[in-house]
DODO-379959 format. One record per residue (C-alpha): residue number from 1; residue in three letters; chain; z, y, x. Coordinates in steps of 0.02 Angstrom, whole numbers. Layout:
BEGIN
r nr NUM | rest Ala | kette A | up Z | north Y | east X
...
//
This chain:
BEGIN
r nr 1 | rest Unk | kette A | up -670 | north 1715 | east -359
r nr 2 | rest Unk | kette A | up -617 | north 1864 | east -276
r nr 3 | rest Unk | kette A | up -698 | north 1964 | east -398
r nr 4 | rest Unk | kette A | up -641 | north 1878 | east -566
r nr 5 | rest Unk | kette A | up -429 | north 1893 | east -475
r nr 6 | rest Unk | kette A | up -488 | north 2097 | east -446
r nr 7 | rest Unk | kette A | up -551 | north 2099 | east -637
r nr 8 | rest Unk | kette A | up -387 | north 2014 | east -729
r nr 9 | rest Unk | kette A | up -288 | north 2131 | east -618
r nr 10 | rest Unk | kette A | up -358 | north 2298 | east -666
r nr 11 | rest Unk | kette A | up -360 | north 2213 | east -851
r nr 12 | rest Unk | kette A | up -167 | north 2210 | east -833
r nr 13 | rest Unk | kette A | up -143 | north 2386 | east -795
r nr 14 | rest Unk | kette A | up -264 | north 2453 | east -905
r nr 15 | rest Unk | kette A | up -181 | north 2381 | east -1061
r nr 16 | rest Unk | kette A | up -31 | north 2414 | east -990
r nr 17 | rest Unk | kette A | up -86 | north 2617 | east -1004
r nr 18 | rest Unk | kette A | up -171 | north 2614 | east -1170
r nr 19 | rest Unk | kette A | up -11 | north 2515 | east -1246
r nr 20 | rest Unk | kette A | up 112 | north 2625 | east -1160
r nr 21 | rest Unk | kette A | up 216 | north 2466 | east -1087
r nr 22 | rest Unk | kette A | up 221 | north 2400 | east -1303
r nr 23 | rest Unk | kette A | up 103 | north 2238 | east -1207
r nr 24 | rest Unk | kette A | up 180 | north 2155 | east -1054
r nr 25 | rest Unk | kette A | up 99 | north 2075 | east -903
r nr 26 | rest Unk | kette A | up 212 | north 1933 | east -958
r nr 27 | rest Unk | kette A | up 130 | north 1950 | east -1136
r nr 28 | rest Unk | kette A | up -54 | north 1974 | east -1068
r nr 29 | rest Unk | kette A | up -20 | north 1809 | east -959
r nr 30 | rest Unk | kette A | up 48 | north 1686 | east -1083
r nr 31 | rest Unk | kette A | up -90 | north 1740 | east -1212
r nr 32 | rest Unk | kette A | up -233 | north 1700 | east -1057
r nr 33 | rest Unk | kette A | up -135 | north 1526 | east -1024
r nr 34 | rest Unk | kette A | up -142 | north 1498 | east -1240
r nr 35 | rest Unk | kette A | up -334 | north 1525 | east -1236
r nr 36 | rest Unk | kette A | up -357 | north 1415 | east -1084
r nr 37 | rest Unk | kette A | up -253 | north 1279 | east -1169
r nr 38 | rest Unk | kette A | up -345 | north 1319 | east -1317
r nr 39 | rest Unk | kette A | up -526 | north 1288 | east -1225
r nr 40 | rest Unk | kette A | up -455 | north 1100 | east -1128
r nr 41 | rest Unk | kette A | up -392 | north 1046 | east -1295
r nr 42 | rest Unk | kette A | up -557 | north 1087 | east -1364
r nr 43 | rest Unk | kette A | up -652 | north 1002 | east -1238
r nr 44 | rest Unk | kette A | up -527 | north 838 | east -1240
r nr 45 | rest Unk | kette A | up -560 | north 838 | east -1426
r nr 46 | rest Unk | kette A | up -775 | north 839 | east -1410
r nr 47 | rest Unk | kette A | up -766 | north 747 | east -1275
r nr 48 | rest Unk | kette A | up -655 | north 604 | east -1362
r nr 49 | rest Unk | kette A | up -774 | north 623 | east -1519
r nr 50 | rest Unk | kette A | up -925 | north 594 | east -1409
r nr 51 | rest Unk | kette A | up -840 | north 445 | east -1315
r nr 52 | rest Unk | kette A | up -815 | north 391 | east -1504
r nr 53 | rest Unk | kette A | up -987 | north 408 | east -1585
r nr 54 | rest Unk | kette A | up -1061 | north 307 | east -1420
r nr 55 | rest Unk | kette A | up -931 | north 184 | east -1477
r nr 56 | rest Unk | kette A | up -980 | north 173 | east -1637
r nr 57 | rest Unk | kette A | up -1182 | north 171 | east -1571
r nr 58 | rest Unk | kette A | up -1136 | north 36 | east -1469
r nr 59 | rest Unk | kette A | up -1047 | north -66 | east -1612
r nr 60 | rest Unk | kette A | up -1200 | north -42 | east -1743
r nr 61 | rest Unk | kette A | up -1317 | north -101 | east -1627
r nr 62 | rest Unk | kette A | up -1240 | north -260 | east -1594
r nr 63 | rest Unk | kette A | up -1206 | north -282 | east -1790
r nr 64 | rest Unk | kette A | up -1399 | north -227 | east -1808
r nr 65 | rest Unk | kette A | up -1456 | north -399 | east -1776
r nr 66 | rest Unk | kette A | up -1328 | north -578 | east -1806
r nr 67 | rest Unk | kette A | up -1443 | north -710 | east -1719
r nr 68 | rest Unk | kette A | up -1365 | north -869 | east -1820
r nr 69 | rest Unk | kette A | up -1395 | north -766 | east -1994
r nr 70 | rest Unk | kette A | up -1579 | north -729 | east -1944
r nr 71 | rest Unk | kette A | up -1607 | north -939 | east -1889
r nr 72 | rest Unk | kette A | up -1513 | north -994 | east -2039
r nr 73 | rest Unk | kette A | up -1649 | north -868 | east -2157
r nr 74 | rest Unk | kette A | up -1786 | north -943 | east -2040
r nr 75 | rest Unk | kette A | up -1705 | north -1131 | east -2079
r nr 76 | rest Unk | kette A | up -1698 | north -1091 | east -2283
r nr 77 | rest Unk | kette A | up -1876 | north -1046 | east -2290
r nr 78 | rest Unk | kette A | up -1911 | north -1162 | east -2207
r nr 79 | rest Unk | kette A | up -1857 | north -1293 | east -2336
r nr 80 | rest Unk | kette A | up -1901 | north -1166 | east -2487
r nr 81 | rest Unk | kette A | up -2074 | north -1194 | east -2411
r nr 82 | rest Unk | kette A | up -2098 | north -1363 | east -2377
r nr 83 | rest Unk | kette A | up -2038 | north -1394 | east -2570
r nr 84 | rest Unk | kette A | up -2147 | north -1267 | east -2606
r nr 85 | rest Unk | kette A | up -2317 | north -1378 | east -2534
r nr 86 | rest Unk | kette A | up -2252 | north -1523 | east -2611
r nr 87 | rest Unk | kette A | up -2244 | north -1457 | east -2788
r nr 88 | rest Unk | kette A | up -2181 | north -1542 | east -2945
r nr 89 | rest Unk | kette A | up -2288 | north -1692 | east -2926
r nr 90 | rest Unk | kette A | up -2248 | north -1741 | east -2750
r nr 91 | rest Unk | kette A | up -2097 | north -1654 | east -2725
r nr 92 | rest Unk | kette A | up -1980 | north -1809 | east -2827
r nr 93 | rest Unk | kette A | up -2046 | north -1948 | east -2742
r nr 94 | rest Unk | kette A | up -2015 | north -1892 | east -2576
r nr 95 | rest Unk | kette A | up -1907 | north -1760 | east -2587
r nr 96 | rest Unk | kette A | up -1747 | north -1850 | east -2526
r nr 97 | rest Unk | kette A | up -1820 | north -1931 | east -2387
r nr 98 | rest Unk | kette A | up -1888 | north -1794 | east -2315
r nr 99 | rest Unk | kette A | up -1716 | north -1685 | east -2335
r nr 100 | rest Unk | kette A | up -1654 | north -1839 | east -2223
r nr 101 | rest Unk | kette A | up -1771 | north -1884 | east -2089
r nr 102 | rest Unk | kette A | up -1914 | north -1726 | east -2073
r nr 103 | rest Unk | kette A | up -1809 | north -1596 | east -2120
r nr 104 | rest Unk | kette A | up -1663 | north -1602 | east -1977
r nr 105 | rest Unk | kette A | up -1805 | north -1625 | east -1866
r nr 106 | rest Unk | kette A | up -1893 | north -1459 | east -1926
r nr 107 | rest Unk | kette A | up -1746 | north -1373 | east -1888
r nr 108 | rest Unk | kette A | up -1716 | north -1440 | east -1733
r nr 109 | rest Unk | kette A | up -1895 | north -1381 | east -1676
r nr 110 | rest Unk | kette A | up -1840 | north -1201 | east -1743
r nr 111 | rest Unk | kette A | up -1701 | north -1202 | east -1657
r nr 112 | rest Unk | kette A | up -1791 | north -1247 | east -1495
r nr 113 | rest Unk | kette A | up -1911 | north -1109 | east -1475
r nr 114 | rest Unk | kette A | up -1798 | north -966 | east -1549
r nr 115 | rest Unk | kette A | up -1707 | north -999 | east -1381
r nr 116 | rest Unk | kette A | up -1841 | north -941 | east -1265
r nr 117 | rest Unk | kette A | up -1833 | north -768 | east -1356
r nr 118 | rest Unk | kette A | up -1716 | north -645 | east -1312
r nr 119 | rest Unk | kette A | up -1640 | north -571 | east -1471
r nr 120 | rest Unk | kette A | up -1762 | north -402 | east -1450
r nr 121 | rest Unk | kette A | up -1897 | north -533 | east -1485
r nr 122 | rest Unk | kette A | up -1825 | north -668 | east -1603
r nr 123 | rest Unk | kette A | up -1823 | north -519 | east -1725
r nr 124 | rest Unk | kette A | up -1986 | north -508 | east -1737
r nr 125 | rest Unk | kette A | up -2025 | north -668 | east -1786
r nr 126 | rest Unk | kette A | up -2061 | north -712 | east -1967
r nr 127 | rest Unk | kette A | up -2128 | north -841 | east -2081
r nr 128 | rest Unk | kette A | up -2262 | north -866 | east -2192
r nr 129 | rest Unk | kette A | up -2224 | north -847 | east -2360
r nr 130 | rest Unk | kette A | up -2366 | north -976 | east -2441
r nr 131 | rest Unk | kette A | up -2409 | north -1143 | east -2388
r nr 132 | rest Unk | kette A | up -2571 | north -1206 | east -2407
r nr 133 | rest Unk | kette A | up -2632 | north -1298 | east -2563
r nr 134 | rest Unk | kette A | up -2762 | north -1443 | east -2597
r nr 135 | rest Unk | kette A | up -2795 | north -1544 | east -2439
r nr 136 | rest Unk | kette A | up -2744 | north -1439 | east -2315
r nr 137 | rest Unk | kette A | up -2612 | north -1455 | east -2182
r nr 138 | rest Unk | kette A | up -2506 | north -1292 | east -2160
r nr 139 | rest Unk | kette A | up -2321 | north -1304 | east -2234
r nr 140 | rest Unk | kette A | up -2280 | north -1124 | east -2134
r nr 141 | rest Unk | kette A | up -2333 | north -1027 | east -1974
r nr 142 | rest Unk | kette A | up -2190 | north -930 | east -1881
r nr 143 | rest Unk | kette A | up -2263 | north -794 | east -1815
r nr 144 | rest Unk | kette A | up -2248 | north -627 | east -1714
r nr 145 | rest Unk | kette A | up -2262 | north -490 | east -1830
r nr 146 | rest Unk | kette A | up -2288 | north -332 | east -1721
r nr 147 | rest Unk | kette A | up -2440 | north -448 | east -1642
r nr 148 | rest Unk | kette A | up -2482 | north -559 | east -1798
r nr 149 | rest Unk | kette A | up -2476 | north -720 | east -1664
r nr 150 | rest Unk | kette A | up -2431 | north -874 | east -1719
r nr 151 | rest Unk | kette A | up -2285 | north -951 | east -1630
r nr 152 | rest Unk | kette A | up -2273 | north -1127 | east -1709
r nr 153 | rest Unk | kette A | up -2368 | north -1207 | east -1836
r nr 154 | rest Unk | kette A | up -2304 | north -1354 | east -1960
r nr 155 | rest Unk | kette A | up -2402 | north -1457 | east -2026
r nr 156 | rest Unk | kette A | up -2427 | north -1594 | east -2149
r nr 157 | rest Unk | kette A | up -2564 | north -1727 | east -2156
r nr 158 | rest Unk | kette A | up -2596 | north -1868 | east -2265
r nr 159 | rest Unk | kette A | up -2665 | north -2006 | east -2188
r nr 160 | rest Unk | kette A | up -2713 | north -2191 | east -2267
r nr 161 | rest Unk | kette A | up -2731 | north -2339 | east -2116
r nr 162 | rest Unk | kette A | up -2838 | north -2476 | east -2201
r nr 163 | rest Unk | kette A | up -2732 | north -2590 | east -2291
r nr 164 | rest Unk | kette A | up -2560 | north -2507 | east -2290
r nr 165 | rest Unk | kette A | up -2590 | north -2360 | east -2420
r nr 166 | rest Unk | kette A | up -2545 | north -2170 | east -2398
r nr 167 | rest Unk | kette A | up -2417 | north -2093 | east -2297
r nr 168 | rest Unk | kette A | up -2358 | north -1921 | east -2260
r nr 169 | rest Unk | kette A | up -2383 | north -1865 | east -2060
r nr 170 | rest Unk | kette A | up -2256 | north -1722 | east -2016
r nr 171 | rest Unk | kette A | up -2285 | north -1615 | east -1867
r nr 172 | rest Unk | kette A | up -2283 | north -1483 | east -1783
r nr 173 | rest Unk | kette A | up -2405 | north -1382 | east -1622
r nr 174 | rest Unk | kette A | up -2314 | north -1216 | east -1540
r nr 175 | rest Unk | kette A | up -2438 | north -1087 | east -1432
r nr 176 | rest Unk | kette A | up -2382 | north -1165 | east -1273
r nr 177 | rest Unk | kette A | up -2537 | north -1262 | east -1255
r nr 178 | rest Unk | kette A | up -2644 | north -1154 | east -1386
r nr 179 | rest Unk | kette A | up -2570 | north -1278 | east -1501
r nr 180 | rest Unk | kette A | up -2672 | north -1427 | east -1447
r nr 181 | rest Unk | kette A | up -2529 | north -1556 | east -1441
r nr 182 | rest Unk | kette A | up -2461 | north -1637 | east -1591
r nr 183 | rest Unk | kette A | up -2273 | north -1645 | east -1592
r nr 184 | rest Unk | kette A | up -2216 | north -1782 | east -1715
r nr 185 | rest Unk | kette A | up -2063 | north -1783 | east -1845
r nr 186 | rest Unk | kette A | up -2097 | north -1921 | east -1940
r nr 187 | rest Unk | kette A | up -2201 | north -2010 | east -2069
r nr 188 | rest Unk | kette A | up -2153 | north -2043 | east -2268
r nr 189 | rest Unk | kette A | up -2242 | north -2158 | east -2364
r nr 190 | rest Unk | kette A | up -2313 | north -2125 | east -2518
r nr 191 | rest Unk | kette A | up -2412 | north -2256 | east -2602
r nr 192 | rest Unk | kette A | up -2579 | north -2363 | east -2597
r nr 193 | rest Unk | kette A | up -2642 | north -2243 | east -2734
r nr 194 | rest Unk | kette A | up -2707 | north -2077 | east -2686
r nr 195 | rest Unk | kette A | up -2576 | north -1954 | east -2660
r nr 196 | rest Unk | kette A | up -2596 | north -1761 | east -2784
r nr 197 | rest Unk | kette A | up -2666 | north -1617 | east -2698
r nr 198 | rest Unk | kette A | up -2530 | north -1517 | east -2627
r nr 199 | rest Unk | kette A | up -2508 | north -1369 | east -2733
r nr 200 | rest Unk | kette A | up -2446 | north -1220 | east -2626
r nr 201 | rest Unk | kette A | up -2352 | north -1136 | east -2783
r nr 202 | rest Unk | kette A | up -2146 | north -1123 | east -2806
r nr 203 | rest Unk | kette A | up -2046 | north -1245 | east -2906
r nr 204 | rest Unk | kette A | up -1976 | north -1177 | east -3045
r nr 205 | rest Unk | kette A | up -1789 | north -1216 | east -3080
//
Protein backbone atom coordinates (compact mmCIF):
# COMPACT_ATOMS: atom_id res chain seq x y z
CA UNK A 1 0.00 0.00 0.00
CA UNK A 2 2.72 2.06 1.10
CA UNK A 3 4.49 1.41 -1.92
CA UNK A 4 1.69 1.94 -4.65
CA UNK A 5 0.88 5.90 -2.39
CA UNK A 6 5.10 6.35 -2.88
CA UNK A 7 4.63 5.35 -6.74
CA UNK A 8 1.46 7.80 -7.71
CA UNK A 9 3.41 10.43 -5.82
CA UNK A 10 6.66 10.47 -7.66
CA UNK A 11 4.22 9.92 -10.88
CA UNK A 12 2.86 13.43 -10.02
CA UNK A 13 6.02 15.20 -9.99
CA UNK A 14 7.55 13.56 -12.72
CA UNK A 15 4.87 14.67 -15.21
CA UNK A 16 4.74 17.64 -13.58
CA UNK A 17 8.71 18.20 -14.88
CA UNK A 18 8.43 16.72 -18.32
CA UNK A 19 5.11 18.98 -18.93
CA UNK A 20 6.62 22.01 -17.42
CA UNK A 21 3.38 22.66 -15.03
CA UNK A 22 1.07 22.42 -18.90
CA UNK A 23 -0.49 18.93 -16.65
CA UNK A 24 -1.77 19.59 -13.13
CA UNK A 25 -1.85 17.37 -10.07
CA UNK A 26 -5.49 18.40 -10.21
CA UNK A 27 -5.50 17.17 -13.95
CA UNK A 28 -3.38 13.90 -13.22
CA UNK A 29 -6.04 13.17 -10.29
CA UNK A 30 -9.37 13.57 -11.98
CA UNK A 31 -8.05 11.55 -15.07
CA UNK A 32 -6.95 8.49 -12.28
CA UNK A 33 -10.61 8.93 -10.61
CA UNK A 34 -12.16 8.75 -14.69
CA UNK A 35 -10.26 5.42 -15.23
CA UNK A 36 -11.30 4.03 -11.86
CA UNK A 37 -14.92 4.97 -12.65
CA UNK A 38 -14.29 3.69 -15.92
CA UNK A 39 -13.07 0.04 -14.50
CA UNK A 40 -16.47 -0.16 -11.60
CA UNK A 41 -18.74 0.71 -14.43
CA UNK A 42 -17.16 -1.96 -16.38
CA UNK A 43 -17.35 -4.46 -13.82
CA UNK A 44 -21.21 -3.41 -12.81
CA UNK A 45 -21.92 -3.88 -16.49
CA UNK A 46 -20.26 -7.85 -16.75
CA UNK A 47 -21.30 -8.49 -13.71
CA UNK A 48 -25.12 -7.47 -14.47
CA UNK A 49 -24.69 -9.40 -17.91
CA UNK A 50 -23.57 -12.50 -16.05
CA UNK A 51 -26.37 -12.14 -13.36
CA UNK A 52 -28.48 -11.95 -16.70
CA UNK A 53 -27.35 -14.93 -18.81
CA UNK A 54 -27.79 -17.20 -15.35
CA UNK A 55 -31.23 -15.71 -15.58
CA UNK A 56 -31.87 -16.56 -18.76
CA UNK A 57 -30.10 -20.35 -17.99
CA UNK A 58 -32.35 -20.63 -15.31
CA UNK A 59 -35.55 -19.65 -17.40
CA UNK A 60 -34.67 -22.20 -20.44
CA UNK A 61 -34.29 -24.89 -18.25
CA UNK A 62 -37.54 -24.72 -16.70
CA UNK A 63 -39.17 -24.11 -20.30
CA UNK A 64 -36.88 -27.24 -21.40
CA UNK A 65 -39.40 -29.64 -20.19
CA UNK A 66 -43.68 -28.62 -19.64
CA UNK A 67 -44.77 -31.81 -17.68
CA UNK A 68 -48.71 -31.52 -18.74
CA UNK A 69 -47.51 -31.15 -22.62
CA UNK A 70 -45.27 -34.30 -22.31
CA UNK A 71 -48.56 -36.47 -20.40
CA UNK A 72 -50.98 -35.04 -22.81
CA UNK A 73 -48.33 -36.50 -25.99
CA UNK A 74 -48.10 -39.68 -23.77
CA UNK A 75 -52.25 -39.60 -23.48
CA UNK A 76 -52.63 -39.01 -27.59
CA UNK A 77 -50.55 -41.95 -28.38
CA UNK A 78 -51.96 -43.55 -26.37
CA UNK A 79 -55.36 -43.45 -28.13
CA UNK A 80 -53.52 -43.18 -31.74
CA UNK A 81 -52.39 -46.65 -30.59
CA UNK A 82 -55.07 -48.40 -29.26
CA UNK A 83 -57.04 -47.38 -32.69
CA UNK A 84 -54.15 -48.39 -34.23
CA UNK A 85 -54.57 -52.44 -32.79
CA UNK A 86 -58.01 -52.29 -33.48
CA UNK A 87 -57.79 -51.50 -37.18
CA UNK A 88 -60.56 -50.86 -39.67
CA UNK A 89 -62.39 -54.01 -38.94
CA UNK A 90 -62.66 -53.79 -35.21
CA UNK A 91 -62.07 -50.35 -34.71
CA UNK A 92 -66.22 -49.30 -35.68
CA UNK A 93 -67.80 -51.65 -33.62
CA UNK A 94 -66.17 -50.77 -30.56
CA UNK A 95 -64.64 -47.77 -31.07
CA UNK A 96 -67.12 -45.56 -29.07
CA UNK A 97 -67.33 -47.63 -26.22
CA UNK A 98 -64.01 -47.88 -25.61
CA UNK A 99 -63.40 -43.85 -26.03
CA UNK A 100 -66.05 -43.98 -23.03
CA UNK A 101 -65.34 -46.58 -20.55
CA UNK A 102 -61.38 -48.04 -21.30
CA UNK A 103 -60.05 -45.05 -22.51
CA UNK A 104 -60.50 -42.52 -19.33
CA UNK A 105 -59.32 -45.41 -17.45
CA UNK A 106 -56.01 -45.71 -19.57
CA UNK A 107 -55.33 -42.35 -18.83
CA UNK A 108 -55.97 -42.44 -15.47
CA UNK A 109 -53.34 -45.34 -15.09
CA UNK A 110 -50.83 -42.90 -17.04
CA UNK A 111 -51.43 -40.41 -15.00
CA UNK A 112 -50.77 -42.53 -11.91
CA UNK A 113 -47.31 -43.70 -12.44
CA UNK A 114 -45.94 -40.46 -14.20
CA UNK A 115 -46.33 -39.16 -10.56
CA UNK A 116 -43.74 -41.28 -8.94
CA UNK A 117 -41.15 -39.73 -11.42
CA UNK A 118 -39.58 -36.67 -10.81
CA UNK A 119 -39.60 -34.58 -14.01
CA UNK A 120 -35.59 -35.55 -14.66
CA UNK A 121 -37.13 -39.03 -15.12
CA UNK A 122 -40.67 -38.63 -16.63
CA UNK A 123 -38.63 -37.35 -19.63
CA UNK A 124 -37.32 -40.28 -20.34
CA UNK A 125 -40.15 -42.19 -20.69
CA UNK A 126 -41.59 -43.05 -24.08
CA UNK A 127 -44.00 -45.18 -25.90
CA UNK A 128 -44.04 -47.76 -28.29
CA UNK A 129 -44.82 -46.79 -31.53
CA UNK A 130 -46.53 -50.33 -32.90
CA UNK A 131 -48.93 -52.46 -31.24
CA UNK A 132 -48.98 -55.91 -31.78
CA UNK A 133 -50.99 -57.63 -34.54
CA UNK A 134 -52.82 -61.11 -34.91
CA UNK A 135 -53.59 -62.62 -31.49
CA UNK A 136 -51.45 -60.96 -29.42
CA UNK A 137 -52.02 -58.75 -26.43
CA UNK A 138 -49.75 -55.56 -26.45
CA UNK A 139 -51.69 -52.18 -27.33
CA UNK A 140 -48.24 -50.12 -26.08
CA UNK A 141 -45.31 -50.47 -23.56
CA UNK A 142 -44.13 -47.17 -21.81
CA UNK A 143 -40.83 -47.53 -21.32
CA UNK A 144 -37.44 -46.04 -20.07
CA UNK A 145 -35.46 -45.15 -22.94
CA UNK A 146 -31.88 -44.50 -21.60
CA UNK A 147 -32.48 -48.26 -19.95
CA UNK A 148 -34.95 -49.77 -22.59
CA UNK A 149 -37.21 -51.00 -19.29
CA UNK A 150 -40.56 -51.31 -19.55
CA UNK A 151 -42.54 -49.28 -17.11
CA UNK A 152 -46.19 -50.34 -17.84
CA UNK A 153 -47.59 -52.60 -20.18
CA UNK A 154 -51.32 -52.46 -21.77
CA UNK A 155 -52.80 -55.00 -22.85
CA UNK A 156 -55.69 -56.43 -24.70
CA UNK A 157 -57.11 -59.95 -24.61
CA UNK A 158 -59.96 -61.56 -26.20
CA UNK A 159 -61.55 -63.95 -24.27
CA UNK A 160 -64.91 -66.19 -25.11
CA UNK A 161 -66.68 -67.77 -21.59
CA UNK A 162 -68.79 -70.74 -22.91
CA UNK A 163 -72.07 -69.58 -23.88
CA UNK A 164 -71.82 -65.78 -23.77
CA UNK A 165 -69.62 -65.11 -27.01
CA UNK A 166 -66.43 -62.82 -27.31
CA UNK A 167 -65.46 -59.95 -25.35
CA UNK A 168 -62.61 -57.58 -25.23
CA UNK A 169 -60.42 -57.75 -21.67
CA UNK A 170 -58.54 -54.35 -21.11
CA UNK A 171 -55.67 -54.19 -18.79
CA UNK A 172 -52.88 -53.19 -17.73
CA UNK A 173 -49.37 -54.80 -15.39
CA UNK A 174 -46.65 -51.90 -14.28
CA UNK A 175 -42.88 -53.30 -13.09
CA UNK A 176 -43.89 -52.97 -9.52
CA UNK A 177 -44.40 -56.60 -9.15
CA UNK A 178 -42.37 -57.64 -12.44
CA UNK A 179 -45.71 -57.13 -13.94
CA UNK A 180 -47.37 -60.21 -12.50
CA UNK A 181 -50.69 -58.56 -11.45
CA UNK A 182 -53.38 -57.80 -13.81
CA UNK A 183 -54.90 -54.40 -13.31
CA UNK A 184 -58.39 -54.31 -14.93
CA UNK A 185 -60.17 -51.39 -17.04
CA UNK A 186 -62.88 -53.00 -18.36
CA UNK A 187 -64.38 -55.50 -20.74
CA UNK A 188 -66.32 -54.72 -24.31
CA UNK A 189 -68.23 -57.18 -25.91
CA UNK A 190 -67.90 -58.12 -29.20
CA UNK A 191 -69.96 -60.88 -30.51
CA UNK A 192 -70.64 -64.78 -30.39
CA UNK A 193 -68.74 -64.91 -33.73
CA UNK A 194 -65.04 -64.89 -33.70
CA UNK A 195 -63.65 -61.54 -33.38
CA UNK A 196 -60.66 -60.34 -36.68
CA UNK A 197 -57.14 -60.59 -35.85
CA UNK A 198 -55.97 -57.37 -34.55
CA UNK A 199 -54.02 -55.74 -37.19
CA UNK A 200 -51.24 -53.54 -35.61
CA UNK A 201 -51.21 -51.04 -38.77
CA UNK A 202 -52.60 -47.13 -38.72
CA UNK A 203 -56.01 -46.13 -39.86
CA UNK A 204 -56.00 -44.22 -42.66
CA UNK A 205 -58.23 -41.03 -42.68
Amino acid sequence: MKATAWFRKSLVILVSVLTFGLVTPTDLAWLAEADSLKDTKKGLVEEEGLAYLASQNRTERKEEFNREEFLSGLLDKAEENAFMKFGEKINPKIGDEFKLAILPKMEEAIVEMAEHFPDEQLQQLTITEQPSAGRAEKIFNIYDSLSGKDIIRFHVRQENPPLEGYWFNFHYHTHHDAFATHYDMGKIYWDKNTPPEWTGKQLLS
